[in-house]
C-alpha positions as CSV (number, residue, x, y, z in Angstrom):
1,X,14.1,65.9,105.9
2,X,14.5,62.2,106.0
3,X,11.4,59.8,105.5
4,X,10.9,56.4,105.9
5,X,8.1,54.3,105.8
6,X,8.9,51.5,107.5
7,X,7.7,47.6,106.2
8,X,7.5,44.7,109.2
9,X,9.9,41.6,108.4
10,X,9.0,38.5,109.4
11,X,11.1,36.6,112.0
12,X,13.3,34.0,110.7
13,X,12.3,30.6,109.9
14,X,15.4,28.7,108.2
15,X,18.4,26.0,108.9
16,X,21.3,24.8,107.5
17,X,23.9,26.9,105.1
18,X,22.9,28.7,102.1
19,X,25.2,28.9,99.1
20,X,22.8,29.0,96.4
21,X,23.6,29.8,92.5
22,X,21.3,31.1,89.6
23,X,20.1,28.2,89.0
24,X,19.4,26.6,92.5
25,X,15.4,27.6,92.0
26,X,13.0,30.3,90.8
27,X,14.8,33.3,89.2
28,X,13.7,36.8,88.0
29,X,13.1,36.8,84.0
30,X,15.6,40.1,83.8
31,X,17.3,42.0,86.5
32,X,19.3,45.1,86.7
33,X,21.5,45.8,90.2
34,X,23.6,48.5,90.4
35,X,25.6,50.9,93.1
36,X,23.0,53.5,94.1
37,X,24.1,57.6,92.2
38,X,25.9,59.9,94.7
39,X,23.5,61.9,96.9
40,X,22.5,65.3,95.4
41,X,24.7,67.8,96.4
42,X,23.5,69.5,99.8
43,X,21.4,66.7,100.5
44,X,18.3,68.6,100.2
45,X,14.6,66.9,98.7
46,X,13.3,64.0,99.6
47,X,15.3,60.3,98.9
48,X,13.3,57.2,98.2
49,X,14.7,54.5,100.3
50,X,13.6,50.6,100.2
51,X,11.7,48.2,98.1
52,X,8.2,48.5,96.6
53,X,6.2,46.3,93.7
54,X,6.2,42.5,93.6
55,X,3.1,40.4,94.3
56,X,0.2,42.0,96.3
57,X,0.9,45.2,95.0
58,X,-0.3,47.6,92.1
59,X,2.8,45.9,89.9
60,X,3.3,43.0,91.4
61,X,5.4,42.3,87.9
62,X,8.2,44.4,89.0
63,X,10.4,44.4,92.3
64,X,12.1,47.6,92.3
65,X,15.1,48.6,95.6
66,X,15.9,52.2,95.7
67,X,19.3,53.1,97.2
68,X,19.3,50.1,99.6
69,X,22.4,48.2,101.7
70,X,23.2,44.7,101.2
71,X,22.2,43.9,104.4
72,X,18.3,45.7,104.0
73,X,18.2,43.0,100.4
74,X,19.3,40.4,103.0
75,X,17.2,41.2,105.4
76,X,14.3,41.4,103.3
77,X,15.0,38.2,101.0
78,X,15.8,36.1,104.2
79,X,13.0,37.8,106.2
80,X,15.5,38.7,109.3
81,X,16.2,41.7,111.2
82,X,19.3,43.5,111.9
83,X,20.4,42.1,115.1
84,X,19.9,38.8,113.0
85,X,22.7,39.7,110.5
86,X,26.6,39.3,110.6
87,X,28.6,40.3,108.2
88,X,31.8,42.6,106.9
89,X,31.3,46.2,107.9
90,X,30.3,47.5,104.6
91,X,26.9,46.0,104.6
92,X,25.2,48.8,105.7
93,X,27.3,51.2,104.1
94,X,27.5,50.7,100.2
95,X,23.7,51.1,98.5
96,X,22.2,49.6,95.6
97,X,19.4,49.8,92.7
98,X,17.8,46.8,91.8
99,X,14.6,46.6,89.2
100,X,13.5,42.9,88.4
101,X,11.0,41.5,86.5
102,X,9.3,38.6,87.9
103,X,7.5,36.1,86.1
104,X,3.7,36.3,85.9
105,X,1.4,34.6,89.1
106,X,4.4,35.0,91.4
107,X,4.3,34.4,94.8
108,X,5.6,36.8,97.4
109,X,7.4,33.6,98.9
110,X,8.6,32.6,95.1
111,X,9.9,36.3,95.1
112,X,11.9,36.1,98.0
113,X,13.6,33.2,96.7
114,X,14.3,35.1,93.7
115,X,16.0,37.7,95.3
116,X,17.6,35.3,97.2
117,X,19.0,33.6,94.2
118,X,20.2,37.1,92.3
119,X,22.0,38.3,95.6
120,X,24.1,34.3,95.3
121,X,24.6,35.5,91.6
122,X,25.5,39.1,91.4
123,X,27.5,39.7,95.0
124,X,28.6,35.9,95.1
125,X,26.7,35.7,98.4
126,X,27.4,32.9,101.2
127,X,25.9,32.4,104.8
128,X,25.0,29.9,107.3
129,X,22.7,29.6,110.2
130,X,24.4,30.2,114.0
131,X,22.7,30.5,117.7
132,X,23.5,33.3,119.5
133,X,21.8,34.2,122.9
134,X,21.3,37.9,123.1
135,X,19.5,40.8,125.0
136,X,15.8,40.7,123.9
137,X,12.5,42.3,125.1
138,X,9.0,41.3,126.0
139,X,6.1,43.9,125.3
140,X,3.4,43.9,128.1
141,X,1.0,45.5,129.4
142,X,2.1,48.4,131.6
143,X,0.8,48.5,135.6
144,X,-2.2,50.3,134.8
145,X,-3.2,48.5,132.0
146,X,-3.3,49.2,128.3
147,X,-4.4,52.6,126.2
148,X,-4.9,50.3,123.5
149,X,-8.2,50.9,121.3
150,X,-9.2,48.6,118.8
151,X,-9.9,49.3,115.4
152,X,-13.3,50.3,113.9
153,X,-13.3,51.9,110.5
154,X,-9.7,52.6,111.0
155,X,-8.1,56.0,111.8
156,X,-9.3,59.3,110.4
157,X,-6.5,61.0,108.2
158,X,-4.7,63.6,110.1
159,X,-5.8,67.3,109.7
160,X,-4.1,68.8,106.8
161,X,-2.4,72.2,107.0
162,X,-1.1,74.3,104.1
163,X,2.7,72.9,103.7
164,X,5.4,75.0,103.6
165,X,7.1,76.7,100.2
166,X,9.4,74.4,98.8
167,X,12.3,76.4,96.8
168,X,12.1,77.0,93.0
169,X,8.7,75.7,91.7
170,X,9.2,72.1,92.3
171,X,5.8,70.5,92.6
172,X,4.1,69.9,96.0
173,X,4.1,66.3,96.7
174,X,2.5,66.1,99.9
175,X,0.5,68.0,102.8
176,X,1.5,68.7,106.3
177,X,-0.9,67.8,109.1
178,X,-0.7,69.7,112.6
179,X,2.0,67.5,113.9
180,X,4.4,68.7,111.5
181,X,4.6,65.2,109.5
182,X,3.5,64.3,106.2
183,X,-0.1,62.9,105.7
184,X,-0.9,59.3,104.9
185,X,-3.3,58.9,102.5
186,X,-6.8,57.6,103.2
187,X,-6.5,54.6,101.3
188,X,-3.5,53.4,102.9
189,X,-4.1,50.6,105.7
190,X,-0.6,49.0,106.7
191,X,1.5,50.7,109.1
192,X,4.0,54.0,108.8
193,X,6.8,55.8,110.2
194,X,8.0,58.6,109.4
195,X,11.7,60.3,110.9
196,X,11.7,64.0,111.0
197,X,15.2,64.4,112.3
198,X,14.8,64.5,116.1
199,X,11.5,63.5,115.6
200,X,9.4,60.1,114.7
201,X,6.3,59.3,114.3
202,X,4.4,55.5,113.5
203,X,0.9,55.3,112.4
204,X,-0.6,52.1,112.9
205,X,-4.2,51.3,111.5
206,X,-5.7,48.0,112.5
207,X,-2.0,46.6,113.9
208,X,-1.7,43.5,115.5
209,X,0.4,43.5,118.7
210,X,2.9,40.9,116.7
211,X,2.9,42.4,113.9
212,X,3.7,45.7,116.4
213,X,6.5,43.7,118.7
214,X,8.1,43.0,114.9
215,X,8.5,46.8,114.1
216,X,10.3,46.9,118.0
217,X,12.5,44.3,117.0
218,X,13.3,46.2,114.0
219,X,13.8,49.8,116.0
220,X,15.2,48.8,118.8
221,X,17.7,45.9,117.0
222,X,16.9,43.1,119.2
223,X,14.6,40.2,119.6
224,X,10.9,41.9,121.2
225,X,8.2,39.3,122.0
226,X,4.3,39.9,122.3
227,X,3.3,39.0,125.8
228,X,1.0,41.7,126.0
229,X,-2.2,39.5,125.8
230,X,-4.0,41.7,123.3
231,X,-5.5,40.0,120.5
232,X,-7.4,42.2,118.4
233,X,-6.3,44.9,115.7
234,X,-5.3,48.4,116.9
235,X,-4.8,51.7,115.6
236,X,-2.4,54.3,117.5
237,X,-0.3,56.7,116.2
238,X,3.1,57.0,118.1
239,X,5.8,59.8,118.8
240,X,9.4,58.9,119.9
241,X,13.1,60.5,119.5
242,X,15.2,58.0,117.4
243,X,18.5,57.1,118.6
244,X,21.1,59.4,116.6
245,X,18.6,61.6,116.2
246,X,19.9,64.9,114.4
247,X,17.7,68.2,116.0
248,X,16.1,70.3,113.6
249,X,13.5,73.1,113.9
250,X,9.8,72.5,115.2
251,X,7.9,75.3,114.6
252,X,5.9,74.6,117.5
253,X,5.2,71.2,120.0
254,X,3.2,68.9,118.4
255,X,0.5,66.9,119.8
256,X,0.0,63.6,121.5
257,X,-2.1,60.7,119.7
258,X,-5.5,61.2,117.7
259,X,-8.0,62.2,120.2
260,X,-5.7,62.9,123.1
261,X,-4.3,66.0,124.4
262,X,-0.3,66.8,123.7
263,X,2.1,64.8,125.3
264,X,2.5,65.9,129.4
265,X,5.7,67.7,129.4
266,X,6.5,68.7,125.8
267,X,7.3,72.1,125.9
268,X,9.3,74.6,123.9
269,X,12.8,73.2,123.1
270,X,11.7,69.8,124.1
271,X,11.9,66.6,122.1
272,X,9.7,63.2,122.1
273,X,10.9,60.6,124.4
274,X,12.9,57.5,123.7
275,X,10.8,54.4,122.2
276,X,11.0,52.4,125.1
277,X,9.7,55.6,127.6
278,X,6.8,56.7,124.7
279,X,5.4,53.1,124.9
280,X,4.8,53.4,127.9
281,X,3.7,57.1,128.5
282,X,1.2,56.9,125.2
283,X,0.3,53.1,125.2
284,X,0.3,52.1,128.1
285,X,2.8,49.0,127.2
286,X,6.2,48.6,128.5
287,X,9.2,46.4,127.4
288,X,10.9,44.0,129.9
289,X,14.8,43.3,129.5
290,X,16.0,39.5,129.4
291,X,17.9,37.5,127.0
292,X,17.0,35.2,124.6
293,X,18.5,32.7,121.8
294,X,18.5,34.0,118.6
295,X,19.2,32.8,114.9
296,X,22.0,34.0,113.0
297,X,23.0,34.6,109.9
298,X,26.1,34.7,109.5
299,X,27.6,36.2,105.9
300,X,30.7,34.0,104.9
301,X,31.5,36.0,101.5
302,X,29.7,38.5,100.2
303,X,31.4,40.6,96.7
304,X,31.2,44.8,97.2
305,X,30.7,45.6,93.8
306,X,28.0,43.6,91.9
307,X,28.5,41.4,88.9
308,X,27.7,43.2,85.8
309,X,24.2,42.8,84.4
């Protein structure tokens, strides 16, 4: 099993070329990057994968990276998404574990500029701004209209079913609602996904549709802009087959969103739709093709292996 929860990046606001060193601004007090340990053999539990910590959070002294690329710390230091990244081939490949201490009453933008400064210092990082048009998408309303509902109190938590065995007697670490996924717990507000193999799932609580055209832009890896008209805060839960998705076993179909019945269609030995053909079937939004200029950046040198700590 493979999760993810998923964190929306901000689109990027920057010019010029950046080439900074350790001491071109705010910098962590300690920090400790390293290549990420070899996958346990078989593959089987469940990998931590991302960032967590830093301000806003319950330890906002501590930025911690768990087996994540070069271009995910780009990405997230340089608030870009993937289609906004060039670079050697590697990026995505190699993965990394970074734990930093930042210094105390920093900002989330002070942060970023951190990270920023240790990726110039430990992988001798180098990049400039380009302008690239592209293939992009605008999310609108579909012909009918929207399904959208706005929030109240926020969704309920999904109905939880006893999970199943896990081997030896490894402690249970979450349950499994009817749908087959993981439950999000009920103090949790911001938005999830979760990718079951074949299967995906997001649940949004109290989502804006920018902050929802962000996550498209992230999935689909191109530029998606909210002309949908919607300006209020939505919750939804949506189901989708990734691209590359690898099939595994459903004990039976699961449902449609909260409230509604399953998906038309699902049957037996069927799988979700694609992302672009679920917005529409369970939203009632649909994404129009066109192109669009798009900033860049562009990695000029970036070191594989990390300088030493």
């Amino acid at each position: 099993m493979r999760a993810i929860l998923a964190s929306n990046l901000m689109v990027l606001a920057c010019s010029g070329a950046y080439g900074q060193s350790a001491s071109a601004g705010p910098a962590f007090e300690v920090a400790s990057v390293k290549p990420s340990a070899p996958l346990p053999a078989g593959g089987r539990g469940m990998i931590r994968i991302g960032g967590r910590g830093g301000p806003g959070t319950s330890d906002p002294g501590t930025v911690t990276f768990q087996r994540t690329s070069l271009a995910g710390l780009v990405m997230e230091a340089y608030d870009v998404g993937r289609y906004q990244l060039s670079g050697p081939n590697w990026l995505d490949d190699d993965r990394f574990d970074i734990v930093a201490k930042a210094p105390a009453g920093a900002t989330k933008e002070q942060v970023k500029l951190m990270l920023r400064n240790l990726l110039a210092e430990r992988f001798q990082l180098t990049l400039h701004r380009e302008k690239k048009e592209m293939p992009a998408y605008s999310l609108v309303a579909g012909k009918n209209g929207s399904k959208m509902k706005e929030s109240a109190e926020g969704l309920a938590p999904t109905e939880a079913v006893a999970p199943p065995p896990l081997p030896s007697d490894r402690p249970q670490l979450f349950t499994v609602g009817k749908d087959g996924f993981p439950t999000i717990p009920g103090g949790y507000t911001g938005p999830s996904t979760i990718i079951l193999g074949d299967r995906a799932r997001m649940q949004a609580r109290r989502e804006s549709m920018r902050d929802f055209a962000v996550f498209l832009s992230r999935e689909l890896n191109r530029p998606v802009v909210d002309r949908t008209s919607l300006k209020g805060k939505y919750d939804f839960i949506l189901y989708w087959s990734p691209d590359n998705a690898v099939p595994i076993a459903s004990p039976s179909p699961p449902p449609g969103p909260t409230g509604a019945d399953p998906m038309p269609g699902l049957a037996d030995g069927e799988t979700y739709p694609d992302l672009a053909a679920a917005i529409q079937q369970q939203l009632g939004l649909r994404l129009e093709a066109k192109k669009a200029p798009v900033d860049i950046l562009a990695i000029d040198r970036a070191e594989r292996v990390p300088a030493g700590n």
